[in-house]
Structure formats: C-alpha cells, structure tokens
Backbone bond lengths (Angstrom), bond angles and torsions (degrees), N, CA, C in turn:
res aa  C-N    CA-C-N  psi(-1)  N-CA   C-N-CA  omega(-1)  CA-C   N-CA-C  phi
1 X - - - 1.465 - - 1.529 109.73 -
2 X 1.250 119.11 144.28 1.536 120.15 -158.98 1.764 88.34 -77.13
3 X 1.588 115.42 150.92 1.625 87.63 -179.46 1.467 111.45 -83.75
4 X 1.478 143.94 14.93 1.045 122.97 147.84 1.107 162.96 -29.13
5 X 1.268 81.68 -64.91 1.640 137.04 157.38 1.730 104.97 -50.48
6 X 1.328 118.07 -43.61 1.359 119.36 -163.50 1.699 99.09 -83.24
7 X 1.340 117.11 -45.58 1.672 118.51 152.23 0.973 154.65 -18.93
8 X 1.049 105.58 -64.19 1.788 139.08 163.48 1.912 87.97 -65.16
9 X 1.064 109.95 -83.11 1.862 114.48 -148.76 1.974 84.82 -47.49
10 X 1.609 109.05 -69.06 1.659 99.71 -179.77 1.611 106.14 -31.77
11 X 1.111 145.25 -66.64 1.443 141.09 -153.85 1.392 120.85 -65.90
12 X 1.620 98.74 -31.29 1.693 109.07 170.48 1.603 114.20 -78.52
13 X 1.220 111.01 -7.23 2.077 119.94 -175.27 1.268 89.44 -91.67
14 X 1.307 123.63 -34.54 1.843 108.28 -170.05 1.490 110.15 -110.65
15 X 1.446 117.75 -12.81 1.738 100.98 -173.27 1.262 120.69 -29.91
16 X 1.261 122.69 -57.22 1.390 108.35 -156.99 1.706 110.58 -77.15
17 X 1.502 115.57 -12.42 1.528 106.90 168.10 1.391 103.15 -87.25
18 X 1.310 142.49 -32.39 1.407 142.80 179.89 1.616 89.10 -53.04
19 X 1.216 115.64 -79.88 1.422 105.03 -168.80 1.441 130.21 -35.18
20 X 1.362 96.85 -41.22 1.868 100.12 175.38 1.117 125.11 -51.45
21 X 2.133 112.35 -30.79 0.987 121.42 -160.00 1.589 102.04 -85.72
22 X 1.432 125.14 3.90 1.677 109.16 -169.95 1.123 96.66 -87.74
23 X 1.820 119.10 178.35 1.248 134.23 161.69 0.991 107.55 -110.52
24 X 1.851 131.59 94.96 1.527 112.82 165.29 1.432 134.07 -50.61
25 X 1.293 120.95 21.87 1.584 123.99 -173.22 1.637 78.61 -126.29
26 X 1.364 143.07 11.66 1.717 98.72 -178.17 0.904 132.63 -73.39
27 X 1.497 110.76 137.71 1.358 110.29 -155.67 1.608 109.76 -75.96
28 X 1.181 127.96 -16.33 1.376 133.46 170.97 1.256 135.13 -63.41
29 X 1.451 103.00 -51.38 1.798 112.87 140.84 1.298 127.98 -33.26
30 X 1.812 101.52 -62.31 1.466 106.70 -169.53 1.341 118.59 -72.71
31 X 1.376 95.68 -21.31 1.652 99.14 -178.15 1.768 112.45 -58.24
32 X 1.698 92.26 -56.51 1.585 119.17 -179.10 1.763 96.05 -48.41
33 X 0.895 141.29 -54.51 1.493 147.26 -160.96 1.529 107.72 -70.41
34 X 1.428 106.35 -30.69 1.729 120.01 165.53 1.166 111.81 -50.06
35 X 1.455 116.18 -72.93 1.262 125.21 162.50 1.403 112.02 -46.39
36 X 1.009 165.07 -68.67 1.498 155.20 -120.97 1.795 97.53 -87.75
37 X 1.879 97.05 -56.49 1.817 101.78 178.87 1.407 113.72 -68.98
38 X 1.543 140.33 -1.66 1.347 122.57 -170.15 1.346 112.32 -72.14
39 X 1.760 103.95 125.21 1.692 91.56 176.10 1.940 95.99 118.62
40 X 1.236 97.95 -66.61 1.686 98.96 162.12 0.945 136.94 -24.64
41 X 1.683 127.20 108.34 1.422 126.89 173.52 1.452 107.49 -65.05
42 X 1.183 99.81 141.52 1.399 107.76 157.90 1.573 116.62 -60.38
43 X 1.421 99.04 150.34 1.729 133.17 -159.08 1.645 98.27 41.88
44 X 1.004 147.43 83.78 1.809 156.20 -101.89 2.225 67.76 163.48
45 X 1.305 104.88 137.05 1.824 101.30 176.23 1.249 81.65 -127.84
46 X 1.919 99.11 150.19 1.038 131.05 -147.42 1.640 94.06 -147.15
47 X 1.474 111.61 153.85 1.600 112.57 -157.04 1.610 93.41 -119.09
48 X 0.884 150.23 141.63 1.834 136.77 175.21 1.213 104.90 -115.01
49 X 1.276 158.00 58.45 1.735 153.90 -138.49 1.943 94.59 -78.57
50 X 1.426 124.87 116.08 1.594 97.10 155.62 1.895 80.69 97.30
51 X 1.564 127.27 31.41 1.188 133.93 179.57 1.661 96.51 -58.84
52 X 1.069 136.86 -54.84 1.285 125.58 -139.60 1.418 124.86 54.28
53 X 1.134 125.12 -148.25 1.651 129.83 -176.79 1.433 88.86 -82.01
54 X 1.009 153.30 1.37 1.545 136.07 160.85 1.951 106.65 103.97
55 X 1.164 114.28 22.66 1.037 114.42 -170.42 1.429 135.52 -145.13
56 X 1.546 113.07 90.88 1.440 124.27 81.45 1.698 91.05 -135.54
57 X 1.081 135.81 5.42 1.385 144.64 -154.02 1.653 104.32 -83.29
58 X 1.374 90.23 -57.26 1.853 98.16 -148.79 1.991 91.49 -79.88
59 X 1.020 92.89 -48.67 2.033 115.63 -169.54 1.614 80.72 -41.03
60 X 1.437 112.52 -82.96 1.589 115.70 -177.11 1.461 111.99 -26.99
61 X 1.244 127.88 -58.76 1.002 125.95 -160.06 1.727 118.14 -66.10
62 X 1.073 90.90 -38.62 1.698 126.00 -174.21 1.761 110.61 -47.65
63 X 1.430 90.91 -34.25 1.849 95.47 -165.83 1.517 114.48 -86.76
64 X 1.854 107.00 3.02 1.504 105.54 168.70 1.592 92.74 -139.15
65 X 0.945 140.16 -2.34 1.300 133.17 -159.30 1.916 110.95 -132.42
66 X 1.543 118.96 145.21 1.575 111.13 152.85 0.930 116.15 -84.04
67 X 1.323 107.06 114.00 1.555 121.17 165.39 0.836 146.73 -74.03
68 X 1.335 154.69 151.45 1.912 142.42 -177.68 1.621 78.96 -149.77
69 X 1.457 98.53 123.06 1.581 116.81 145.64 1.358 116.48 -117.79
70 X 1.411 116.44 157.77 1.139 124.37 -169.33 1.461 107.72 -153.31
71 X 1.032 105.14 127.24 2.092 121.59 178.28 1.362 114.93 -134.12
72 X 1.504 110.84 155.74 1.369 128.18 -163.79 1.797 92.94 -83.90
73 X 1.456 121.45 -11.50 1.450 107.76 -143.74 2.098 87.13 -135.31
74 X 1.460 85.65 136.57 1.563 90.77 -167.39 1.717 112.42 -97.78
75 X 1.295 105.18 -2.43 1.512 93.70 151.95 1.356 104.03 -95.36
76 X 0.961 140.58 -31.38 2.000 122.38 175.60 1.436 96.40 -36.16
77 X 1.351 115.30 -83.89 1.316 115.76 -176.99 1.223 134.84 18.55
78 X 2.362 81.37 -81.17 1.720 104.10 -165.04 1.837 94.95 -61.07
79 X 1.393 121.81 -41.28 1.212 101.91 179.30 1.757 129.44 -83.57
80 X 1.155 83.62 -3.41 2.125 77.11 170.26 1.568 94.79 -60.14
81 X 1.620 112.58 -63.78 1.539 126.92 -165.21 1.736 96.60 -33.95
82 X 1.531 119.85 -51.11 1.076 113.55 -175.05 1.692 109.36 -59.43
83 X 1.127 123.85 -54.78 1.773 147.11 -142.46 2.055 82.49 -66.77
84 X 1.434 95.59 -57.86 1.237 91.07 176.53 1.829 118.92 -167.23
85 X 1.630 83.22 123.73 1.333 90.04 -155.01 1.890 102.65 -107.93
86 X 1.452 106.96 48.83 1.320 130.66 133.32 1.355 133.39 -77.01
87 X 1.259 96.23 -30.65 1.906 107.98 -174.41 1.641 110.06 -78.61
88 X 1.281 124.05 -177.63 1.383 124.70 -164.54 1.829 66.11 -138.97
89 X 1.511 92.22 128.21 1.653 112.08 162.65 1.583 127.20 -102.39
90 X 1.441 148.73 141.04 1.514 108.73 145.56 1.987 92.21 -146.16
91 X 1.291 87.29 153.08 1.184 99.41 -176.73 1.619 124.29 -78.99
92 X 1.393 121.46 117.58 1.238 107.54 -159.82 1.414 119.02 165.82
93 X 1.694 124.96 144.21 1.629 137.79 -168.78 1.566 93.83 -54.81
94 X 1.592 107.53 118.04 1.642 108.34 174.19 1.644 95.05 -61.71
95 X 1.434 126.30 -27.39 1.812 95.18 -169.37 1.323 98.98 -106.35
96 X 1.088 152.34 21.70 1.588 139.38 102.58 1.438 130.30 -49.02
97 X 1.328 131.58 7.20 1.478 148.24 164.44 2.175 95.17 -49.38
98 X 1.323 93.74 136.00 1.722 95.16 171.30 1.942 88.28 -128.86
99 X 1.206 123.13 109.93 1.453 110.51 168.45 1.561 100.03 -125.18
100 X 1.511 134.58 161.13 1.190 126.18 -177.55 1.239 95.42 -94.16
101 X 1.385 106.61 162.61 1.535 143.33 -176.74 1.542 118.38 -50.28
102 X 1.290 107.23 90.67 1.875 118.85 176.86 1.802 96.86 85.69
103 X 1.378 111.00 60.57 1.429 121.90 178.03 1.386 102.89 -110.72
104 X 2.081 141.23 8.92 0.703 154.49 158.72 1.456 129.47 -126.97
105 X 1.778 116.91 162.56 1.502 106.40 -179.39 1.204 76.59 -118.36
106 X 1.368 149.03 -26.55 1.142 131.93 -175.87 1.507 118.10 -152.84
107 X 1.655 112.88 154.43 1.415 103.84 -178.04 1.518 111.88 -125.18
108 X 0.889 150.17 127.42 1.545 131.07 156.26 1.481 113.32 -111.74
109 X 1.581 101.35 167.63 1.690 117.84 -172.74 1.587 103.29 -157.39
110 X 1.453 110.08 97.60 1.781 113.53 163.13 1.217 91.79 -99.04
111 X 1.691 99.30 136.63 0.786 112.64 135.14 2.047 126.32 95.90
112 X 1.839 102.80 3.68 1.857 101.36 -119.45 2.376 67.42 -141.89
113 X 1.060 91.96 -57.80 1.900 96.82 -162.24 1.505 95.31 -68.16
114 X 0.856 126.75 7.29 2.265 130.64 172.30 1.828 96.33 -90.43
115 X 1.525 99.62 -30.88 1.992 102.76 171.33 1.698 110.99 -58.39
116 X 1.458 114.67 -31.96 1.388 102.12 -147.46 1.281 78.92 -101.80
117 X 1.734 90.20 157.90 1.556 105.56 169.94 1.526 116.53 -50.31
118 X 1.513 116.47 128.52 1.568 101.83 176.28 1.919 126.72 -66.68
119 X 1.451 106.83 -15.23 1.495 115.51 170.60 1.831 99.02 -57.24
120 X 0.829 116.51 -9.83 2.035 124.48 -171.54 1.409 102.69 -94.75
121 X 1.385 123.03 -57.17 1.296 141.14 -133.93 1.792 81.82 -74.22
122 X 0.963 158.51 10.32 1.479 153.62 153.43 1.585 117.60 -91.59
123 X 1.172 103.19 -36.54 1.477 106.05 -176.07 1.377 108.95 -84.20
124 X 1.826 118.66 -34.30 1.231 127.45 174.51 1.417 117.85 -56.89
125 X 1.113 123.66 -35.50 1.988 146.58 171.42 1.386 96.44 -64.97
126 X 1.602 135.38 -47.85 0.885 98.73 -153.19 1.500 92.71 -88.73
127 X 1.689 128.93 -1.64 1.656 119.87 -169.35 1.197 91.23 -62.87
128 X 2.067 123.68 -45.52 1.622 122.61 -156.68 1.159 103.70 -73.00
129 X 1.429 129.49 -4.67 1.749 99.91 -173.55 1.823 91.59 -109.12
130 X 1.727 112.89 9.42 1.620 88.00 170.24 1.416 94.27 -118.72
131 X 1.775 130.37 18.11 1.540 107.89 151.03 1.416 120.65 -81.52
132 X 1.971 97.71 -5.13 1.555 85.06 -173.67 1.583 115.91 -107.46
133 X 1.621 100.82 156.81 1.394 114.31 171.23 1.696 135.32 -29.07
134 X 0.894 124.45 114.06 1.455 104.42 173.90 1.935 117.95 -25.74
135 X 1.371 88.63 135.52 1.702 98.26 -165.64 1.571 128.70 50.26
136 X 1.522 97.38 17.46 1.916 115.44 -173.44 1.236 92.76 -69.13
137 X 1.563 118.29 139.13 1.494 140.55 -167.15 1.782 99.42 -84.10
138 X 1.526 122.84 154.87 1.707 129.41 171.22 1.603 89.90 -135.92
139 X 1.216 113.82 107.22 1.571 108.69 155.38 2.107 116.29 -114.02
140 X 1.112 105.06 142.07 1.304 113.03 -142.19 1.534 101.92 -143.77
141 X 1.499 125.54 138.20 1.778 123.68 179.78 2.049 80.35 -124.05
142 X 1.980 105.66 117.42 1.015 121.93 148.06 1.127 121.66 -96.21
143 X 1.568 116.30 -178.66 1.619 124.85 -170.11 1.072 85.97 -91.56
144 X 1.608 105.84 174.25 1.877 113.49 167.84 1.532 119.46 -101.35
145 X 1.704 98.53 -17.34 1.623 112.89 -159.05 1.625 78.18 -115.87
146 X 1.966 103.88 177.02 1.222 131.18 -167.49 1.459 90.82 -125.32
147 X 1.142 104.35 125.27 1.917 111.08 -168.24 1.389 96.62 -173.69
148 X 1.537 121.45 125.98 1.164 118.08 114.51 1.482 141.13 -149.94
149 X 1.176 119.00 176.56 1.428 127.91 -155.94 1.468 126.27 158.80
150 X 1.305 127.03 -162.97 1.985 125.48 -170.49 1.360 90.93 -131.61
151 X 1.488 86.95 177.15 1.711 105.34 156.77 1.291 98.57 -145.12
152 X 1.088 128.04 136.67 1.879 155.96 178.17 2.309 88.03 -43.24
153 X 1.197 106.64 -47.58 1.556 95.70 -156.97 1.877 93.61 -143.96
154 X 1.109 112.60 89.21 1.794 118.64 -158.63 1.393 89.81 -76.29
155 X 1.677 102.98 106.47 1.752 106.04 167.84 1.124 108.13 63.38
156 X 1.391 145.20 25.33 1.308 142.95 176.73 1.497 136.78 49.18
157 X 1.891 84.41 30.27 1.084 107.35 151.00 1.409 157.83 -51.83
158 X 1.647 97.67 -19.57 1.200 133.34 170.69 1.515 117.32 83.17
159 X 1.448 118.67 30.23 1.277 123.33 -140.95 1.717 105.80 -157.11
160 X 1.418 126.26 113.80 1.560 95.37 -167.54 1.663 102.30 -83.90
161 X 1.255 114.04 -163.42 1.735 128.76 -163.71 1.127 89.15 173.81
162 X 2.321 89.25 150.41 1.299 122.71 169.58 1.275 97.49 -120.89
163 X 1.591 108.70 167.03 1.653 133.29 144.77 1.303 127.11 -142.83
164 X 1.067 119.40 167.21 1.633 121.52 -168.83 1.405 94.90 -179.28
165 X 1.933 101.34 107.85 0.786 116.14 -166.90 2.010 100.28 -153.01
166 X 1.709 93.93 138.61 1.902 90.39 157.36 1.640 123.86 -100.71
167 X 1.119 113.29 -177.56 1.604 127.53 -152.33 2.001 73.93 -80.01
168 X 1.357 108.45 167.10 1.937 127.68 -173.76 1.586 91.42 -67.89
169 X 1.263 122.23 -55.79 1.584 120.97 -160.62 1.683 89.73 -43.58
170 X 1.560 115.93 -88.77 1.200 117.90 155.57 1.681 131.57 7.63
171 X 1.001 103.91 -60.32 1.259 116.92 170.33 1.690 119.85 -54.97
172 X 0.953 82.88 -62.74 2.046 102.17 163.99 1.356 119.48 -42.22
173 X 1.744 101.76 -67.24 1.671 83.18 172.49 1.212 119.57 -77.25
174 X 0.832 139.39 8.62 1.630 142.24 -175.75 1.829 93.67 -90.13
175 X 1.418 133.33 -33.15 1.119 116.16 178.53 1.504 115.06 -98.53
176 X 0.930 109.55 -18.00 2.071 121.32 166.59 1.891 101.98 -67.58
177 X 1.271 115.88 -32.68 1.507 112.56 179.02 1.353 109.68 -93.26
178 X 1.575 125.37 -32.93 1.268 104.75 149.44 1.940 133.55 -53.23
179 X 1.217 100.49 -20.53 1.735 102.16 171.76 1.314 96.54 123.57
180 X 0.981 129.98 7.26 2.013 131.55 -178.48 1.460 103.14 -87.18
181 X 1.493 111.71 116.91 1.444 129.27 145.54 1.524 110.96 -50.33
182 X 1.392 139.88 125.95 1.429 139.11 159.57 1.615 108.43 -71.72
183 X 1.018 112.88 131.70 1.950 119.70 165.67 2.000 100.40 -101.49
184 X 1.075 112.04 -44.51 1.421 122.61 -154.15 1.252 101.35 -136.85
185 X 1.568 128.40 144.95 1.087 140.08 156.53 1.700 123.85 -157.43
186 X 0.892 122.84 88.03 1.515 139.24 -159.83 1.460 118.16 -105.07
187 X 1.370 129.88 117.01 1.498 127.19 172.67 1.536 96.43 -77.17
188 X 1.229 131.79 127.16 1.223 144.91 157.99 1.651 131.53 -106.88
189 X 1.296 105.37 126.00 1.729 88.17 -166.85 1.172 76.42 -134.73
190 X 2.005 98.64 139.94 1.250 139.18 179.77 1.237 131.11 -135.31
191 X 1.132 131.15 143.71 1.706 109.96 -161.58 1.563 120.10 15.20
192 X 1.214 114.33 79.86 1.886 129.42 -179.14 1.610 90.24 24.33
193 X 1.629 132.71 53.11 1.432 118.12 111.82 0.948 146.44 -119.95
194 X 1.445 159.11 138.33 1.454 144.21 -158.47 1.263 98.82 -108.26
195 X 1.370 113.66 114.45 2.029 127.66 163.19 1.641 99.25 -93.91
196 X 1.677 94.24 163.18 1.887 99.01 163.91 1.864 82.04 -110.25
197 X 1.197 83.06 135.30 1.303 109.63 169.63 1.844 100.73 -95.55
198 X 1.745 116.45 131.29 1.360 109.44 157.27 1.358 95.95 -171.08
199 X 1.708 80.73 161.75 1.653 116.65 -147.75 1.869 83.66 -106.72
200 X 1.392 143.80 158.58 1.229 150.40 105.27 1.043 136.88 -151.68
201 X 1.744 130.58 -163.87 1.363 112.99 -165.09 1.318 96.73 -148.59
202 X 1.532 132.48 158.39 0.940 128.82 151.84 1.755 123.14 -62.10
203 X 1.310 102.94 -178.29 1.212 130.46 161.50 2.278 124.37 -37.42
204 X 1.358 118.84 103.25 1.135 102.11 -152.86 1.613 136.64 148.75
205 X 1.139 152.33 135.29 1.558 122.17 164.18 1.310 135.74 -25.39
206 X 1.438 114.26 122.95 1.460 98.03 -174.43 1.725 105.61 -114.89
C-alpha cells in the first residue's frame, strides 16, 4: 500500500478516538500559537497543514483568524467541519496544495509533515514559504531522530501508521534552505515525547 494511502485510511479508523484523546486547553500548543499570532491582525488567513479534526489547533485559531485546514484523511475533515464550522476545510495531500503566492500571514503544522515522505519534506517548505506573506510566520512540531517506517497497530490504536522523518539538526537546515529565518526552536517533551518545536518567517516585516 503506497504509505499515503496507509495514513489517511489509519486516521479515518481512529478519528473519533484520536479526537477524544486531545486536550483543547494544551497548554503547549496554545502557548506555541501565542507566539506564532503575536502581532496578527485579526481575520489575517492562516493555513493549518495536517488539521486533523480541528482540535485544539484550528478551533483556537478560528476565533480571530480565516482559516483553511487541510488533511490527508477524510474523516478528520467531516469532523473539523463539525469541531468548527467557521473554518474553510478541504480534504487533501498538503504537497499537492496549489495556493497563489503570499495567500497567507501564517501557517502552522503539529504534528502532520513526520506523514510525508521525507524525500518531499524540502520541496514542501519551499511551497510554504512562497504561500506566505512577506515576513508570514511557519510554526511547525519536528522529530528529533531520523527514522522511517509503520507499525501494523500505532500504540494500540488499532489502526496501522507511517512516518518518515530526519533527525531536528536536519530539520533546521532544511528550513533555512527553504528561505526561513528561525525566531524559536525548542525540544519539548510531553507525555514521554520529545518534538523540536519552531517558530519562523520568511523574507520581509516581521
């Protein structure tokens, strides 16, 4: 099975327990999202890559901002539309996305670019730093390690999953060669996992 394909179908077998499992208050998110909007006018559109059911990410975002989320997996979707049906949804491969040039002030992705093949994850950086605005913000949760591969039943979820992902250093230059200034870059560990958390911007006022 192409692992796309294996992504999407895993994400549509578990939505509705994935969803149960978020905390719309996390404070790690919300914190990170503090940082990303400061400075942001309101209704300022904002890109969510890797939306999931919309929750705690997109909802937050939603109550000052136009939103566009977008997921590989078509029950996320039907429930973002539910979670919050302010946002503009569509279902669909973030690096098949066509948006024109500075059609955002900001983008974020928890959690969602560890799905795509990492041979992508360069060309995909460089689409986000030309949907975004001059000095338009990318905040983003990478892996730390260089891995990839599935598991038959992810965490006993009941559901298989892929990733394909490089080690954070990696990660870094891959967004400095796409054209991203770093503001922030933070290892964060949360329930026994460690993400790099980072904040940047293109080219521009920031």
């Amino acid at each position: 099975m192409d692992p796309k394909d294996l992504v999407a179908q895993g994400y549509d077998r578990i939505a509705e327990s994935y969803l149960a499992s978020k905390d719309p208050a996390d404070p790690v998110i919300l914190a990170a999202l503090e940082r990303l909007v400061a400075g942001l006018p309101d209704g300022a559109a904002v890109l969510d890559l890797g939306c999931g059911a919309g929750v705690p990410a997109t909802r937050w975002l939603a109550e000052r901002f136009a939103v566009t989320g977008v997921d590989l997996s078509a029950r996320q979707i039907a429930l973002a539309q539910q979670q919050v049906p302010g946002a503009t949804f569509q279902q669909a491969d973030m690096t098949q996305l066509d948006f024109p040039a500075g059609s955002f002030a900001a983008v974020v992705s928890f959690y969602a670019i560890i799905h795509v093949p990492r041979t992508e994850h360069a060309a995909l950086l460089g689409r986000i730093a030309c949907w975004l605005q001059p000095g338009g913000r990318f905040l983003a949760t990478w892996a730390v390690s260089d891995w990839e591969g599935s598991d038959p039943d992810w965490a006993g979820w009941g559901a298989p999953m892929w990733w394909s992902h490089y080690d954070g250093d990696t990660n870094l230059a891959l967004l400095r060669a796409a054209g991203f200034t770093l503001d922030w870059a933070e290892r964060i560990t949360q329930g026994g996992e460690t993400w790099l958390w980072v904040l940047a911007h293109v080219a521009g006022k920031t």
